[in-house]
C-alpha positions as MATLAB code, in Angstrom:
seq = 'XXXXXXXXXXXXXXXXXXXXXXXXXXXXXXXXXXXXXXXXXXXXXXXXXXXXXXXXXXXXXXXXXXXXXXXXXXXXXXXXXXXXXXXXXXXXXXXXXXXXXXXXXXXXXXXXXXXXXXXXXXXXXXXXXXXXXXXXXXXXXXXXXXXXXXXXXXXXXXXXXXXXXXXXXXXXXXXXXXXXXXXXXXXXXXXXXXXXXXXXXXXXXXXXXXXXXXXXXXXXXXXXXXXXXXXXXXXXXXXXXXXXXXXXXXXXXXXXXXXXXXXXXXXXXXXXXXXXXXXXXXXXXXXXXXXXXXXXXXXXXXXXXXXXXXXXXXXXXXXXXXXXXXXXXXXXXXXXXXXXXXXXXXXXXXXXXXXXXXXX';
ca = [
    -159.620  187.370  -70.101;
    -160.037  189.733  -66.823;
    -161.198  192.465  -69.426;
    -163.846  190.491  -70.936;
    -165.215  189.100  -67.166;
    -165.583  192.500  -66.525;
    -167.103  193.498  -69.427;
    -169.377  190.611  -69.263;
    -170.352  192.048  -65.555;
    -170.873  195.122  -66.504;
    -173.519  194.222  -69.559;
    -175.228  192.140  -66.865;
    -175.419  194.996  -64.586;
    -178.623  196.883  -65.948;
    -180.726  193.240  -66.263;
    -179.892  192.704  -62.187;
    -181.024  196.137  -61.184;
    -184.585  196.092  -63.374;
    -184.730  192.512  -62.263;
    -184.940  194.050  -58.290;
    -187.121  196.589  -59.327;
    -191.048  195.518  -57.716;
    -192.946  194.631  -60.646;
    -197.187  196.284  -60.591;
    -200.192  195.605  -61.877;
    -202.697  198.260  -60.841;
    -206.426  198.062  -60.623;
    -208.689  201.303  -60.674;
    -211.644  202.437  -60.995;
    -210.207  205.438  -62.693;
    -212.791  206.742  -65.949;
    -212.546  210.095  -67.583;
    -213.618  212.517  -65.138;
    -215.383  214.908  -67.992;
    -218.181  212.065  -68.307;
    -220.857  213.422  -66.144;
    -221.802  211.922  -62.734;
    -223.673  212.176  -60.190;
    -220.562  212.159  -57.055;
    -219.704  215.512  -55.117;
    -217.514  216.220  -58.355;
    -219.132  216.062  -60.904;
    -218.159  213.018  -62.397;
    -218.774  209.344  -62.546;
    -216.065  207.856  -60.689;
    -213.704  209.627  -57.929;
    -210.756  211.646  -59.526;
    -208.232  210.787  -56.778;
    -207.244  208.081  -58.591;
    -206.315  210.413  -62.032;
    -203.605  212.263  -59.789;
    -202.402  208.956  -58.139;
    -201.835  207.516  -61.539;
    -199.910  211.004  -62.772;
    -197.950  210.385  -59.737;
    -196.862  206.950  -60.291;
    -196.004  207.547  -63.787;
    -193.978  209.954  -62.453;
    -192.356  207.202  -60.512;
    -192.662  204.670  -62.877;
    -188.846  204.391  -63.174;
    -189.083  202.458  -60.278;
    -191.105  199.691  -61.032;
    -191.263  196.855  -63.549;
    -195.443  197.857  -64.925;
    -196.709  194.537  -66.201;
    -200.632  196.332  -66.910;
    -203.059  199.006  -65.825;
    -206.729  197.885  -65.878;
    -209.090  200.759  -65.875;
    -212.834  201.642  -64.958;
    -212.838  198.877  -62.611;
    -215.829  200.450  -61.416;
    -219.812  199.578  -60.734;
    -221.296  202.678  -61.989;
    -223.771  201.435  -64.459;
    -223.924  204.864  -66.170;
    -220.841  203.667  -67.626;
    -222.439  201.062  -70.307;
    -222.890  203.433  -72.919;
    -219.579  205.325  -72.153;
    -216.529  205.464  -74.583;
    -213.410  202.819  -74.210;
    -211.926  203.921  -70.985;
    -208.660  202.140  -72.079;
    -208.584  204.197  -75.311;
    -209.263  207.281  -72.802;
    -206.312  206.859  -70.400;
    -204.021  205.923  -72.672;
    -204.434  209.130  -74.718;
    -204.743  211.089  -71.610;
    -202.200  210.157  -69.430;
    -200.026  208.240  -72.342;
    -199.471  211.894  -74.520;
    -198.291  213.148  -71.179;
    -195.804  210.472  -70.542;
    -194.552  211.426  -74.340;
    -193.917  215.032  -73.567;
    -192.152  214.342  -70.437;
    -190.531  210.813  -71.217;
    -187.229  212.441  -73.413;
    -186.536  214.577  -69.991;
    -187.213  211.963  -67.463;
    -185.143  209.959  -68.844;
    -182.307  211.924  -69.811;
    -182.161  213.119  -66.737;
    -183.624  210.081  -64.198;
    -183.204  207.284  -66.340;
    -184.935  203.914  -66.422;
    -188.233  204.927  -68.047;
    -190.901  202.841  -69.855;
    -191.595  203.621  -73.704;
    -194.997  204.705  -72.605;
    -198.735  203.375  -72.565;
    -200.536  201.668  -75.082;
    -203.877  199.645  -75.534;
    -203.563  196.134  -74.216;
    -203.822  194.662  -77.717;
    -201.215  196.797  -79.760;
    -198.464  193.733  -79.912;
    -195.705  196.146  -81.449;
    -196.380  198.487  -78.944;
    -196.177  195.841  -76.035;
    -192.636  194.396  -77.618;
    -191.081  197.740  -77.245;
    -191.626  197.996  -74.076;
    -194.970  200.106  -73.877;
    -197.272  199.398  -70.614;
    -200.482  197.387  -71.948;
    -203.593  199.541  -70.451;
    -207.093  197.124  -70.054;
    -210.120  198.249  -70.065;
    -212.144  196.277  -67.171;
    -215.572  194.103  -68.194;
    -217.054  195.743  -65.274;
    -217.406  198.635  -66.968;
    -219.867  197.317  -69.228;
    -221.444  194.893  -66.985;
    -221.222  196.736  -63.785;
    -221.478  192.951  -61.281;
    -220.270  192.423  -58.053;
    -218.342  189.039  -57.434;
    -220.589  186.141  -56.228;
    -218.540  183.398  -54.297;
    -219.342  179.973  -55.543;
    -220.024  180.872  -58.790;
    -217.572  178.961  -61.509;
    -215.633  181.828  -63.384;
    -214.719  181.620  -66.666;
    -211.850  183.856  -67.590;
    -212.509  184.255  -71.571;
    -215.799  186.097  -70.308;
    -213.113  188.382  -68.087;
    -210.351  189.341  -70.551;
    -208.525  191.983  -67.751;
    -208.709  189.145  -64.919;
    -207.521  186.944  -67.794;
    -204.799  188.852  -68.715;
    -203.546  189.344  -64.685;
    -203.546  185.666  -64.722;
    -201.767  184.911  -67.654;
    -199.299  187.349  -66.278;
    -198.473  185.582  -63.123;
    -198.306  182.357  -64.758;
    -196.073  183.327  -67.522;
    -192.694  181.783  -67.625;
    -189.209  182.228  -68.745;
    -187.875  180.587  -71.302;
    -186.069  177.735  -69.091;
    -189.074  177.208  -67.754;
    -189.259  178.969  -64.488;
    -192.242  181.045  -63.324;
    -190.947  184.702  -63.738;
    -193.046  185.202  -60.428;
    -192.135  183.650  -57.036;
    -193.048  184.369  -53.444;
    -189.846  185.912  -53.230;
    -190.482  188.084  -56.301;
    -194.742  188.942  -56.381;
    -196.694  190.814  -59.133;
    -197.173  193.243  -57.097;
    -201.292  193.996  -57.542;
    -202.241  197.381  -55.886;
    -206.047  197.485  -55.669;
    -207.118  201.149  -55.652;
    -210.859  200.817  -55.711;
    -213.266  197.885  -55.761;
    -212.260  194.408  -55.423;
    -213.931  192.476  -57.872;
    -211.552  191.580  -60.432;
    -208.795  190.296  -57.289;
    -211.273  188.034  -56.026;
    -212.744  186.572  -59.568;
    -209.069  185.641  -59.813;
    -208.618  183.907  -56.853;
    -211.607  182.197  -57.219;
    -210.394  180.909  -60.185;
    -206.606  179.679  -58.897;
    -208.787  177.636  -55.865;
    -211.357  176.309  -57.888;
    -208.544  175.099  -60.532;
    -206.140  174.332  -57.662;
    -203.666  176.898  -58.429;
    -202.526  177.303  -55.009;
    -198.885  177.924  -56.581;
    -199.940  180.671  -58.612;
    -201.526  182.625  -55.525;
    -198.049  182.487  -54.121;
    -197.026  184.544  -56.844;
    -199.251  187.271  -56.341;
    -198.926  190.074  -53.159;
    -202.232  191.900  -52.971;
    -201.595  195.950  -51.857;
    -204.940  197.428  -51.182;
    -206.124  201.059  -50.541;
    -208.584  201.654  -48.044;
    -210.179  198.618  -47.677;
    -210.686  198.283  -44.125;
    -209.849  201.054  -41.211;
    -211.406  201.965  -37.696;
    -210.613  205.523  -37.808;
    -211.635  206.907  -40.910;
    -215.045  205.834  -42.206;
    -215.312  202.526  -40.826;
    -215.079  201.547  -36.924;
    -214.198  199.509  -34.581;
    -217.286  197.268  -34.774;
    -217.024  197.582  -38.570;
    -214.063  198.590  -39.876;
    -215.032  196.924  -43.381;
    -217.211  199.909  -43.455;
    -215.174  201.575  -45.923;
    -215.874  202.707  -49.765;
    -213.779  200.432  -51.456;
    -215.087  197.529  -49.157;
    -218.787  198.195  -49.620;
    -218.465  198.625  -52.952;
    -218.459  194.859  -53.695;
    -218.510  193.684  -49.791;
    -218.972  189.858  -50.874;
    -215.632  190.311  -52.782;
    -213.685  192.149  -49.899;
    -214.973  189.652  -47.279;
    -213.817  186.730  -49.825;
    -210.326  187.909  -50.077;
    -209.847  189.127  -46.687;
    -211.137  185.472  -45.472;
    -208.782  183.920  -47.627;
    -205.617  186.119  -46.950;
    -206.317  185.144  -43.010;
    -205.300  181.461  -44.261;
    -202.314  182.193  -45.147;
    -203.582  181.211  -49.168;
    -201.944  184.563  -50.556;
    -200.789  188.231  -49.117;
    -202.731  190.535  -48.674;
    -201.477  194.197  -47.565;
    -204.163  196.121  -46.148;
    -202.780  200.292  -45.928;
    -206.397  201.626  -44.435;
    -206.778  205.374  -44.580;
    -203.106  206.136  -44.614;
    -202.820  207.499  -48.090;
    -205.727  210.211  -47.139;
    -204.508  211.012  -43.822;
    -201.410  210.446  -44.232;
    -199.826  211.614  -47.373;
    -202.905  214.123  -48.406;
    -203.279  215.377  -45.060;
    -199.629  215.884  -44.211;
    -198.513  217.498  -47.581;
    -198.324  221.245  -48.706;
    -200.867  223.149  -48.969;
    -201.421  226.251  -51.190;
    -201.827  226.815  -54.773;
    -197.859  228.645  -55.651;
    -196.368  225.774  -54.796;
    -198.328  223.078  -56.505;
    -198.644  225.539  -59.881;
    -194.331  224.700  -60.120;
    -195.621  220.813  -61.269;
    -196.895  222.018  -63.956;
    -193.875  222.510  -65.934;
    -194.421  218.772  -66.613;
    -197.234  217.547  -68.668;
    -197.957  214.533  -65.981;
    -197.479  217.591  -63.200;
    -200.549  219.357  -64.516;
    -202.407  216.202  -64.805;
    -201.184  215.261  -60.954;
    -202.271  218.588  -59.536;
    -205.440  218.909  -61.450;
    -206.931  215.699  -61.273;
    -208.399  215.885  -57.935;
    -207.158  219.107  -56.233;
    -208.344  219.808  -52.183;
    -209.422  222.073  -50.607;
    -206.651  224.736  -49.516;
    -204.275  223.947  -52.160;
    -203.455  220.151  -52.339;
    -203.786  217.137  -53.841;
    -205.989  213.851  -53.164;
    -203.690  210.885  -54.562;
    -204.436  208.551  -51.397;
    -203.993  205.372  -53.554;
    -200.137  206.670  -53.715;
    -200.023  204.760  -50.574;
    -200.211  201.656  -51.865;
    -196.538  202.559  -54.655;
    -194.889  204.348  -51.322;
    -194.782  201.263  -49.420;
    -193.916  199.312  -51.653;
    -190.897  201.195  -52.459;
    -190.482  201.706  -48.571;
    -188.450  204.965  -48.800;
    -190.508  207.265  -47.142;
    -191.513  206.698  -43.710;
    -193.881  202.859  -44.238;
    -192.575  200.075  -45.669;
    -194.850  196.771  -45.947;
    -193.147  195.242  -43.520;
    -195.112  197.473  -41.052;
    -198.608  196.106  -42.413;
    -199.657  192.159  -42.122;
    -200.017  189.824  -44.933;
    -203.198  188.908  -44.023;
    -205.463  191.552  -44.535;
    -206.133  193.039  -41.196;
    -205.501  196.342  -40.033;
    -205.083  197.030  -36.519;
    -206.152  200.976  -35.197;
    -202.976  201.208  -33.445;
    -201.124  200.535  -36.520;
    -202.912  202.279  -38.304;
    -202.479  204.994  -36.534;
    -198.772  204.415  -36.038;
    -198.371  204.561  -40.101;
    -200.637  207.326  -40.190;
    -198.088  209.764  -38.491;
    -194.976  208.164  -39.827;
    -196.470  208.867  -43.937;
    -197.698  212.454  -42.149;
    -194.192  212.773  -41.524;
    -193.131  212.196  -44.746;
    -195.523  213.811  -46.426;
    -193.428  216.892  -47.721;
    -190.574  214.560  -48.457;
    -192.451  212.536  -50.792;
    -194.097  216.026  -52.260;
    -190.813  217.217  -53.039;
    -189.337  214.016  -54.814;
    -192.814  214.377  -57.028;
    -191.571  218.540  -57.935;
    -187.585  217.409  -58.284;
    -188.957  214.990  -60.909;
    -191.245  217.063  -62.601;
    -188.855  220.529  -62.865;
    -186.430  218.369  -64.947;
    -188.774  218.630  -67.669;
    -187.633  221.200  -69.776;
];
């Protein structure tokens, strides 16, 4: 009988440990940076976010990924531009292939892979559903007031359905004790058409559920100020959408995690510089797409959205327990969590390389 408790404890073991793993759903404005644009790259929407993506599928053994939604964006040269979904899943998803038998010989705790939001098999076997966003198509801004309905906003849809989904006793899979993690890497839109919808409906539980991580939505130092700190890309990009959340996180209605500028002056600016050392990633397929998706000056890489996975994991120098939960971002600590990721720049560098060299 002792045997068989044991056995039984050990076959639970592996559903307790994914069970503490943070579970993600990531927004981004992320598009194919080969379609032309007119930004200081060349393309339509800012690359960072291609090597902040390589890097958390790097990762991705540490997380439970519920969905990706991509081209998040407002560029309206995107209407007549090819599934974006379609894109990053054959982009980044034949990566993940090449590098996935390695990982997880070697790491272990992998997900099958990426595939379009609608392939059911796909999504039974454990494959992370990629959306594409309505805004690429439509390219609108959130209007507060306005009565949302989520059939016209499959992507928002499908992050709601998420955090309402249940087990099957009954219970919410999602409590405020374990959030979907959302980490908002560009615009703000889709968040805020969602929580429209919860207080409009009443859903106050399901915004409970939720634990917004944003990227640079708000700093004094870096682009914004103190009279204006909103001043920000990611802010002004739909500013009636960041003010609407921000408000609302204030009352206490949700969390919000605000990391300001730390990923870019933090992370990018405290990391390695020089082209040797970055060329050793690409032994992995996800590698090359990390250190060639938006490449800096000197020999780095921009992936300042990573700041928004690194906290949340809490291993390298900033944990969310050093921001607030209700959006605001003080300069002090700002500047405190500046240093401390600055600090830990390299560290976090070299977990990236120890991953990718043990792909063979």
């Amino acid at each position: 009988m002792r045997i068989l408790y044991l056995n039984l404890i050990l076959m639970l073991l592996p559903v307790v440990a994914q069970a503490q793993k943070p579970a993600v759903w990531i927004v981004t404005d992320m598009s194919d940076k080969t379609l032309p644009g007119s930004n200081k790259e060349g393309t339509l929407n800012d690359p960072d976010d291609i090597s902040a993506m390589a890097g958390y599928l790097i990762m991705s053994n540490e997380f439970v990924t519920c969905g990706i939604v991509v081209a998040s964006t407002h560029r309206k040269e995107h209407r007549n531009s090819p599934d974006q979904a379609v894109w990053a899943v054959d982009y980044f998803g034949k990566a993940f292939e090449r590098d996935r038998p390695c990982l997880e010989k070697r790491i272990s705790g992998y997900p099958h892979g990426l595939c379009v939001a609608d392939d059911a098999a796909k999504r039974e076997k454990g494959y992370i559903p990629v959306y594409e966003s309505v805004l690429r198509r439509t390219a609108e801004r959130f209007e507060e007031g306005k009565s949302y309905n989520l059939s016209d906003y499959p992507s928002v849809r499908a992050l709601f359905d998420e955090v309402s989904r249940k087990e099957c006793s009954g219970e919410f899979v999602y409590s405020s004790e374990y959030p979907l993690n959302v980490l908002c890497w560009g615009s703000l839109t889709e968040p805020a058409i969602l929580v429209s919808y919860c207080l409009e409906k009443g859903l106050l539980e399901s915004l409970k559920r939720i634990r917004f991580i944003a990227h640079w939505t708000d700093s004094s130092l870096h682009q914004g100020s103190l009279e204006c700190p909103e001043c920000v890309a990611n802010c002004r990009e739909d500013a009636m959408a960041c003010r609407f959340l921000k408000k609302n996180a204030a009352e206490g209605k949700y969390a919000y995690y605000e990391c300001g500028a730390i990923g870019q002056h933090g992370i990018v600016s405290g990391s390695f510089k020089g082209r040797e050392y970055y060329d050793a990633f690409r032994v992995s397929s996800l590698g090359t797409i990390f250190v060639t998706g938006k490449p800096v000056p000197l020999g780095g890489v921009d992936d300042s959205d990573s700041a928004t996975y690194y906290v949340l994991l809490g291993r390298w120098g900033v944990t969310l327990s050093d921001l607030l939960p209700d959006g605001t971002n003080a300069p002090d600590k700002e500047k405190v969590n500046e240093r401390m990721f600055k600090l830990e720049a390299v560290n976090i560098r070299e977990e990236l390389l120890r991953r990718c060299q043990v792909v063979e």
